[in-house]
N, C-alpha and C positions, 0 to 999 in steps of 0.2 A: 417789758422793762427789766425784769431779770436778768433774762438772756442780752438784752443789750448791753446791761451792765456788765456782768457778766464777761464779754468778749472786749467792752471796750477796758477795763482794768487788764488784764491778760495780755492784750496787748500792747498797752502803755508800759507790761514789764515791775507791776507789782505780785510781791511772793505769791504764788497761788492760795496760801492758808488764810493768807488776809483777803484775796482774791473770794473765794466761797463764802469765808465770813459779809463780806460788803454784801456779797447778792442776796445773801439770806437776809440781809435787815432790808436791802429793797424790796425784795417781796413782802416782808411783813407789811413794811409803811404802804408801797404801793395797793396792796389787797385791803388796806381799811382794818386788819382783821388783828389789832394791836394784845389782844386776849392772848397770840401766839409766845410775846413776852415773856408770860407766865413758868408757859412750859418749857422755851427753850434751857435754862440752869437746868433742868430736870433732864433734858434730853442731853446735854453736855456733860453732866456729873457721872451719868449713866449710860456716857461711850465710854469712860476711864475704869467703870468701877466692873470691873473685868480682870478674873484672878491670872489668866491665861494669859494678856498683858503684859504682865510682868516677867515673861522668859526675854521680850526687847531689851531692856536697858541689862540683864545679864549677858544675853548674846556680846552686846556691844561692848560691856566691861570684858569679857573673856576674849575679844578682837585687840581691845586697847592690852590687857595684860600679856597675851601673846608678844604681840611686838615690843612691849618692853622686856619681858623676861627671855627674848632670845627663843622662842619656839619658833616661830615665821621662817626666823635665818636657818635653823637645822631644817625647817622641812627644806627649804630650796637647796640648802650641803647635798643632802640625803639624794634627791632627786637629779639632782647633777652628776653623783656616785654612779646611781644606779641607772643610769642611762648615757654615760659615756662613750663608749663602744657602738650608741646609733647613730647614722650619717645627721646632720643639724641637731643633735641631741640637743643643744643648748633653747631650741623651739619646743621641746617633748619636756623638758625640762618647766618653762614656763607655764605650759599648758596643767602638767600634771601637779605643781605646784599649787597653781589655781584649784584644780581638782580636790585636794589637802585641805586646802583655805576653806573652801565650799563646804566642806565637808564639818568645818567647826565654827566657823564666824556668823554667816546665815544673814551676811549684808553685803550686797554687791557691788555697790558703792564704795566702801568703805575696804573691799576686799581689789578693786581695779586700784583704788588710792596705794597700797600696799604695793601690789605688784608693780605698779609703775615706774615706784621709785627704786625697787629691788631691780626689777629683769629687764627694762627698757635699757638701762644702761648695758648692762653684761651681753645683749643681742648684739647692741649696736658695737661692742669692741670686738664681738665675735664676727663682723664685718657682714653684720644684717641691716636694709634698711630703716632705718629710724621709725617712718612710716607704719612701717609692717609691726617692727615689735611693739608700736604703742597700740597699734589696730587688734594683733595677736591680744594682747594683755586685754584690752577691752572686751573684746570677744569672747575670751576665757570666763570673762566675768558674768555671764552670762550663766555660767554653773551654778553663781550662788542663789538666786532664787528660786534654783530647781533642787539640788541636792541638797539634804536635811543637812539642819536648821534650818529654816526658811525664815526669814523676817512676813517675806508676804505670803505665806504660807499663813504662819498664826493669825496675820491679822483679818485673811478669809477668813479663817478659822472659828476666830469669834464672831463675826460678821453675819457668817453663813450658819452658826450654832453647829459645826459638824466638830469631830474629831480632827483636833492637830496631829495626832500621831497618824490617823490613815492619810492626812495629806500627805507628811513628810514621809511614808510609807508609799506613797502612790507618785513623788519624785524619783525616784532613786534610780527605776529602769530608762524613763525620760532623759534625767542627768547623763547618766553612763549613753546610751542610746548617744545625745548631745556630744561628749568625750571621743567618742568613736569618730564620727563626721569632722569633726575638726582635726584629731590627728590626721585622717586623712585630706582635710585641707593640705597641714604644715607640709605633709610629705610630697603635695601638687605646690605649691607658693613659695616654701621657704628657700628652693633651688633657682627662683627667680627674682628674690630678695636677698641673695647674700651678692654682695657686692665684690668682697674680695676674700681670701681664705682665714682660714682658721687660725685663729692668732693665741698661744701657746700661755694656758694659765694653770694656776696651781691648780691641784685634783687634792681633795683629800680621798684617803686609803676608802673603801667600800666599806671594810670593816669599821672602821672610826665612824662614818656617816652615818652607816645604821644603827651602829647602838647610841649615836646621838638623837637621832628620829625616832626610836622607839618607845621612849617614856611620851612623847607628842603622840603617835599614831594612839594610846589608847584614848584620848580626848575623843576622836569621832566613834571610836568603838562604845566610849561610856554612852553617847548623845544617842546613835543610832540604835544599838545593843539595847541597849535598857529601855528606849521606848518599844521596841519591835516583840521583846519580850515581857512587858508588860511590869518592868520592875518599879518606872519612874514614868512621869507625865513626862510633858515638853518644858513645862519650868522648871520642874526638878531636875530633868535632865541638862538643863544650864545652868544650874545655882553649881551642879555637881562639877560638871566641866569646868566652871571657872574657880573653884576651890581646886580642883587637880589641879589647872595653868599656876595658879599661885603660887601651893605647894611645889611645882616642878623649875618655877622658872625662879625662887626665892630661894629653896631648898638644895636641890638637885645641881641647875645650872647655874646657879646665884649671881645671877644676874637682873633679879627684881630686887632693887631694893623699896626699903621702906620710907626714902624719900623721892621714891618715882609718883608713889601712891597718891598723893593729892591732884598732879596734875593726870593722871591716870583718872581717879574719879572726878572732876573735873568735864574733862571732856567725854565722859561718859554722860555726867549728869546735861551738859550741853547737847548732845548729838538725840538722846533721850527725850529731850524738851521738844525737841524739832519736828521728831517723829510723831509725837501724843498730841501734839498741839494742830499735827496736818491733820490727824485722825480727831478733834474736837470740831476742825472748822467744819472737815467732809461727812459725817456727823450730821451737824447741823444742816448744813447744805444738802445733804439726802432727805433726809426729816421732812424739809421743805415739800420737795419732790412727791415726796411719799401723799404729805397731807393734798396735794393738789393733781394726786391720782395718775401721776405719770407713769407709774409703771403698770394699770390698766389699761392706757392708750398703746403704752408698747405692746402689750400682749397683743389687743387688739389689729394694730399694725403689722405684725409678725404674723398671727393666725390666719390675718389676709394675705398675707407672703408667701406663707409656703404651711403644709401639716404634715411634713420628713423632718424630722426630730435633730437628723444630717444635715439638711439643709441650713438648718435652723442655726447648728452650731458653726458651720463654714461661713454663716452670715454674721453671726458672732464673732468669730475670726477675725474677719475683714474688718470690721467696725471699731472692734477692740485695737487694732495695728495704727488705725487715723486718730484713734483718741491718743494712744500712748503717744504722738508725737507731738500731742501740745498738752498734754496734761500731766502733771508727774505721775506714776505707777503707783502709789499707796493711796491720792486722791480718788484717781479714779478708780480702782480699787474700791473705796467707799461707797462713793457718787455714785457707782451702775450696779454693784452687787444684786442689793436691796431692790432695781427697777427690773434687773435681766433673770436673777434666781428664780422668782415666784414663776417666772415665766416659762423658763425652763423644766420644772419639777411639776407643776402643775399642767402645763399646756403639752407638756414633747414628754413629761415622766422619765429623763435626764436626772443621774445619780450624781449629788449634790458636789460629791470629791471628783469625779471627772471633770464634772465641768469648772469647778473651781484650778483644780492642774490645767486646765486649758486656756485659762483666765488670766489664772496668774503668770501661764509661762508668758503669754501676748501680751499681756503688758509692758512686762519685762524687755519687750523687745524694746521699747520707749526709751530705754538706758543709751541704745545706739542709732535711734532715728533723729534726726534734725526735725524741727526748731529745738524742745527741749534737750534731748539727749546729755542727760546726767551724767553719763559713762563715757560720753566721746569726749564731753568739757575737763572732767578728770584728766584721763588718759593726757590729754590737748597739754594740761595747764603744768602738771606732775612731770610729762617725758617733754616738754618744750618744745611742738610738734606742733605746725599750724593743722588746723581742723580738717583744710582740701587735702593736705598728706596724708592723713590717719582715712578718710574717706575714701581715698584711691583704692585701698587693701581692706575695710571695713565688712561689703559689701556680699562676697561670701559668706561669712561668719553669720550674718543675718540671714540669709538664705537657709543657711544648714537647721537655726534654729526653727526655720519656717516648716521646713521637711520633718522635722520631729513634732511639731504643735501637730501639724496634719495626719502626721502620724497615731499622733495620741487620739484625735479625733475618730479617726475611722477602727481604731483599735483600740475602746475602751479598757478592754482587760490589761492592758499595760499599767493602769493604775492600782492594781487590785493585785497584781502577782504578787508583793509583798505583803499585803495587810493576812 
């Protein structure tokens, strides 16, 4: 009854958060076992009450401060400067923009939302397909679950009880690794996506760019720097990042003001509620899981499958790729942690940050698979690009992240060169 509930709300096209919360009250009432009541507040109060938690709604105020104080627009100046001179620059441009973004927002959503409305348009006058550049921009976005900040990083994080700094540590050569396979897309695609030539815009000076970029570029250095060296946690290092944004974009390039501020936190304090609220339902909906011993069955089921620790995780792989396509990426995130970790560490003795980099990058891919695909809908709704356009071009870019997941798999030490 669970599971049919389960699949039949999901599919009628109700939120998922409310989606997991229904199933968990039908398992309690269907099982008899109303004592469960009790403990769920207990088990709800104490998925929030998590100090590491609180770097989300900073991340997310330091993405909203950015774009109103004018940092977002100098990073894309800057990167337009300094890559003029390449043939399709204006592709290296978006990409490495993203790159920037990734590098201090730590929500990929919220970061494709961004670029689509910036770089979708300046491709498309650059006489690139429409298609391509909202595909391009989607697939860029792909960086921000992997390069620190992670939003889905902390939230295995606390999940999984491991270190967020050796996650967001054990992104960094994945990300870049990622970075690489896709400029080498643009330079294979973007020659069969420009439609007609290069149509003549203003450049600002190199000089000018860069020293407009430059107060911006120390935000990833404060985020990344300080946890690598052991100055500040993962929330400290976002309380600190978005006191810099403030200070640079109020101060410096004064263009935050103090009546941005309300609707600023505002939709900080909305996008916040979104997130906490998927992480109480999936939460609860694991809880469930757990009490009725599903992740011994998996074990179980696995140890019949295979006893290569490889095997295990390329099965993982695969598995992870079908959920992210109807499941949102931080639900199920939740939802499988808790059934597949024990399983992992205790049965195959798989180190907890690996496999969590491997986790989270594959779910991630769920931003760009159909049915849900978070990141295509974006891209779709922001550059006004029907969905089979963006698809046509989409489909590498998923590829390439595939070739890095596999990567990471067969090459654990890629997570570890940084910590």
């Amino acid at each position: 009854m669970t599971l049919a509930a389960f699949i039949v709300l999901m599919l009628l096209g109700m939120p998922i958060a409310f989606v997991l919360l229904a199933s968990t009250l039908t398992f309690v009432i269907t099982s008899g076992n109303y004592r469960l009541f009790e403990n769920l507040p207990q088990v709800i109060f104490g998925s929030l009450e998590v100090f590491d938690l609180l770097a989300i709604p900073l991340f997310i105020l330091l993405g909203e401060i950015m774009n109103e104080g004018g940092i977002t627009r100098r990073i894309i100046t800057a990167t337009r400067a300094w890559f003029a001179w390449i043939p399709h620059s204006i592709a290296y441009v978006s990409l490495t923009s993203n790159l920037m973004l990734a590098s201090i927002m730590g929500s990929a959503t919220a970061q494709i939302a961004i670029m689509s409305r910036v770089m979708t348009p300046e491709l498309e006058r650059d006489g690139y397909d429409k298609g391509f550049a909202a595909a391009l921009t989607a697939g860029a976005g792909l960086l921000g679950p992997i390069i620190p900040p992670s939003m889905v990083f902390i939230i295995y994080g606390v999940i999984a009880q491991v270190s967020i700094g050796a996650m967001f540590m054990g992104g960094i050569l994945p990300g870049l690794l990622l970075f690489i396979l896709i400029s080498g897309l643009i330079t294979i695609m973007a020659r069969r996506a420009r439609k007609k030539g290069s149509v003549d815009q203003e450049r600002t000076p190199l000089w000018r760019a860069t020293r407009g970029a430059l107060l911006t570029l120390s935000i990833p250095i404060v985020i990344v720097g300080g946890i690598a060296f052991g100055i500040v946690t993962p929330t400290e290092s976002a309380a600190a990042a978005t006191l810099m944004a403030v200070v640079i974009g109020a101060l410096f390039f004064q263009e935050l003001k103090w009546g941005q501020l309300p609707g600023v936190l505002s939709r900080t304090a909305r996008n916040t509620a979104i997130v906490l609220f998927l992480i109480v339902a999936a939460k609860a909906f694991g809880w469930v899981l757990v009490y009725n011993q599903i992740p011994q069955q998996v074990a179980g089921l696995m140890q019949g499958t295979t006893e290569s620790p490889l095997v295990f995780m390329l099965l993982v792989f695969v598995m992870l790729i079908l959920v992210g396509m109807v499941l949102d990426g931080i639900a199920a995130l939740i939802i499988l942690v808790p059934i597949l970790l024990p399983v992992a560490q205790q049965n195959y003795g798989i180190d907890p940050v690996h496999f969590g980099i491997v986790t989270c990058m594959t779910l991630s891919l769920g931003l760009l698979t159909p049915p849900v695909g978070a990141g295509l809908y974006v891209a779709s709704a922001i550059s006004n690009v029907s969905l089979p356009r963006i698809t046509k071009w989409i489909l590498p870019f998923i590829v390439a992240a595939c070739l890095v997941i596999l990567a990471v798999i067969f090459n654990p030490w890629m997570v570890s060169l940084f910590s």
